[in-house]
C-alpha positions in Angstrom: 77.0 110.6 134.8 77.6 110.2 131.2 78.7 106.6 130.6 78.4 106.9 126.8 81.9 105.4 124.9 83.2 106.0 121.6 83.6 102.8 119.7 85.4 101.6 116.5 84.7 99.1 114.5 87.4 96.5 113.2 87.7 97.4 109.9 88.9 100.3 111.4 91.0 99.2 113.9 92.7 96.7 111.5 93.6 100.0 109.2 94.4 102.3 111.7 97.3 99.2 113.1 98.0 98.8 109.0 98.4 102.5 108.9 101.2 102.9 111.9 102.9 99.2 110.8 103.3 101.1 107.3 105.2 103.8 109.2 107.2 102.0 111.8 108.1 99.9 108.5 109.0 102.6 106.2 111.5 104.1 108.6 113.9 100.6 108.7 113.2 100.3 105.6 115.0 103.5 104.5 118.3 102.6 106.2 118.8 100.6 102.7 119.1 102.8 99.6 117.8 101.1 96.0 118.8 101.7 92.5 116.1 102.0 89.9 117.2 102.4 86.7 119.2 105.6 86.9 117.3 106.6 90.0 118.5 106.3 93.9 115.8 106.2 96.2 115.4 104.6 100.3 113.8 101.5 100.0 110.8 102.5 102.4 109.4 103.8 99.0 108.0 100.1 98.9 105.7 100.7 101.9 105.6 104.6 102.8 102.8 105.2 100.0 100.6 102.8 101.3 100.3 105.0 104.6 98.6 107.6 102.4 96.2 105.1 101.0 94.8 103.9 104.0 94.9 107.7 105.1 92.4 108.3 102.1 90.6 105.2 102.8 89.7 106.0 106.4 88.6 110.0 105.8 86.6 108.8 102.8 84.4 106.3 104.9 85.3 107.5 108.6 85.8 111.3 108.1 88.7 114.0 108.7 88.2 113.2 113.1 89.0 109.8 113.1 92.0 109.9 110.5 93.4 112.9 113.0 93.1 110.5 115.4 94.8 107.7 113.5 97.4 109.8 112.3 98.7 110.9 116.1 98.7 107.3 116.8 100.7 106.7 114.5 103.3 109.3 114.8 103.8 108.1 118.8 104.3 104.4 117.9 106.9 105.9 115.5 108.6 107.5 117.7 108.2 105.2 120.3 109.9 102.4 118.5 113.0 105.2 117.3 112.9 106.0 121.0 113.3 102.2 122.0 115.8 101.8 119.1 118.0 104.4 120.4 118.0 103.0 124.0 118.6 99.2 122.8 121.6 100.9 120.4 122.9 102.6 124.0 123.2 99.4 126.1 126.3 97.5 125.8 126.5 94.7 123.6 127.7 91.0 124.8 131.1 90.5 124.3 130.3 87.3 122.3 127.8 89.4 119.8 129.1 90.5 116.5 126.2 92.5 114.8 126.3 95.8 116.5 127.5 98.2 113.7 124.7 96.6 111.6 121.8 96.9 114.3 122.9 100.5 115.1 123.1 101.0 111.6 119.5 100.0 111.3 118.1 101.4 114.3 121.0 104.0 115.5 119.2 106.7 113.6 120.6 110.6 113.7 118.3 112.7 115.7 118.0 115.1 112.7 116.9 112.9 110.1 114.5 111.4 113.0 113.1 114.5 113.7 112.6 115.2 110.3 110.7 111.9 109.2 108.0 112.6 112.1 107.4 116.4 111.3 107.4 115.5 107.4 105.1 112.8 108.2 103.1 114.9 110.6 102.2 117.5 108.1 102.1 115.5 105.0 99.4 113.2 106.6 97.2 115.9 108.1 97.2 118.0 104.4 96.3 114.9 102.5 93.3 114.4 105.6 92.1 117.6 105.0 92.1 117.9 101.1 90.3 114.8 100.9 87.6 115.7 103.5 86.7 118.9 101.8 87.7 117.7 97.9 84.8 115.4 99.5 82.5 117.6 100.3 82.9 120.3 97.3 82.5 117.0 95.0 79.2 115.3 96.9 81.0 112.5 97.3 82.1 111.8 93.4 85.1 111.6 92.1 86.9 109.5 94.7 89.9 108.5 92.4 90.5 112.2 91.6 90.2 113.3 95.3 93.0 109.9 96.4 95.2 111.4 93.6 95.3 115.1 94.5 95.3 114.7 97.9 98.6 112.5 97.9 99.8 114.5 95.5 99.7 117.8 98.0 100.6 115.7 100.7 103.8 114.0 99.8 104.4 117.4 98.0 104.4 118.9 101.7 106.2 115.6 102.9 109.3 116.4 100.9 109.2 119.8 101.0 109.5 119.5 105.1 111.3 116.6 105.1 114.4 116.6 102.3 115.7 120.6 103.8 115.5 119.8 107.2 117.3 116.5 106.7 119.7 117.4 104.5 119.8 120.6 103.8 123.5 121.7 103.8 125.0 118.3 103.1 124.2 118.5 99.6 123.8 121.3 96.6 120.0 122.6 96.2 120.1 121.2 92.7 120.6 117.7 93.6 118.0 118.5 96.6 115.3 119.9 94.4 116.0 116.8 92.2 115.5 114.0 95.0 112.3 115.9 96.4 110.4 115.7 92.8 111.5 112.0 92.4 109.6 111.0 95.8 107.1 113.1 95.3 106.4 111.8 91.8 107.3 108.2 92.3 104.8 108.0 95.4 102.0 109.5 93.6 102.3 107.1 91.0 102.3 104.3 93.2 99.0 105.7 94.8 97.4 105.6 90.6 99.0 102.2 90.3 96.9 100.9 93.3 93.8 103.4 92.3 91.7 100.1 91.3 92.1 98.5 94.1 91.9 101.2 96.6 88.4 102.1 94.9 87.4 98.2 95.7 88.6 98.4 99.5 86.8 101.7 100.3 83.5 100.4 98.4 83.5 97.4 100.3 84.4 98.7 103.7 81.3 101.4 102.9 79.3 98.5 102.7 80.3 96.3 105.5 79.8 99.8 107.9 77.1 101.4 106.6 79.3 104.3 106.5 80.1 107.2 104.6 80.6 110.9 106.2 81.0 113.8 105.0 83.2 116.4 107.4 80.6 119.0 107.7 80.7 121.8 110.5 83.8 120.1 112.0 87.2 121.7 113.3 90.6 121.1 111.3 92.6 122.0 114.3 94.9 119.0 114.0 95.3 119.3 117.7 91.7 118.1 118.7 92.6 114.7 119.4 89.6 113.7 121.9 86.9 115.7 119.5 85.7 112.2 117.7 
């Protein structure tokens, strides 16, 4: 009998819960709509781009497997808490309780703008998995800073472009669409170059502590081989 486990350390552990509190965050976090400057954007733009740091720190040091792994984890504990926020929003409320319209305004959230946030997310995160792993592997390992920046650039590229029609297409002219998908896209990359320096610090250091540092060779992309680790 084979009684050999797969094991994590806690540095990754303690990203991989980061990584899905990011998420669960983000989505709450959007309810409330920010103005920069001239700019309107959700307010889960403070947190959302971190998700796609720690998605670059854990297939720099881990690889391409255990970020698949992290990133389906993270999509059921968003859903789950939706889920749970929908049922909470269904049961009636004491007669003596006065917050309801702002709780289900929080958590009430429309099953099409849920359903887009998880399959934007979904194939946002596994893009900017897979462009780091190989941007890894064509580059020997160099060039990390590069490799962050592209990566999130291709993935919240694909996270708009799923997320902004499916959500809103139809409610609102293409122009003004087009216009709200290249804000995100651009102010989340820039948020990723903002935090370049410390990123780079984090991933050296957590190299270090593990001894760690793969490269994704002779491994499947299917994004659906959750158990292959």
């Amino acid at each position: 009998m084979n009684t050999t486990k797969n094991t994590v350390s806690v540095s990754f552990m303690l990203m991989g819960i980061l990584f899905c509190i990011c998420l669960v965050t983000s989505n709450l976090l959007g309810t409330k709509i920010v103005q920069l400057g001239n700019f309107s954007m959700t307010a889960g733009f403070i947190v959302f781009p971190i998700s796609y740091i720690l998605n670059d720190c854990i297939v720099e040091v881990w690889g391409y497997r255990q970020a698949r792994l992290v990133i389906w984890t993270g999509f059921l504990m968003d859903f789950f808490v939706v889920a749970l926020g929908g049922i909470a929003c269904m049961l009636p409320a004491a007669p003596f309780w006065e917050g309801g319209e702002a709780f289900e305004f929080v958590f009430g959230l429309a099953p099409r703008i849920v359903f887009a946030s998880l399959m934007a997310f979904l194939t946002g995160s596994f893009i900017n998995a897979l462009v780091m792993s190989r941007m890894k592997i064509r580059d020997r390992g160099h060039r990390f800073a590069w490799r962050a920046i592209a990566s999130t650039l291709l993935g919240e590229g694909a996270d708009s472009l799923v997320f902004f029609p499916l959500a809103f297409g139809g409610l609102m002219p293409l122009g003004e669409l087009l216009k709200l998908m290249v804000l995100q896209v651009t102010v989340k990359t820039l948020y990723e170059i903002i935090a370049l320096p410390l990123t780079v610090r984090v991933v050296g250091y957590v190299k270090r502590l593990e001894g760690v540092d793969r490269y994704d060779e002779n491994i499947s992309y299917n994004p659906f081989k959750i158990g292959e680790l």
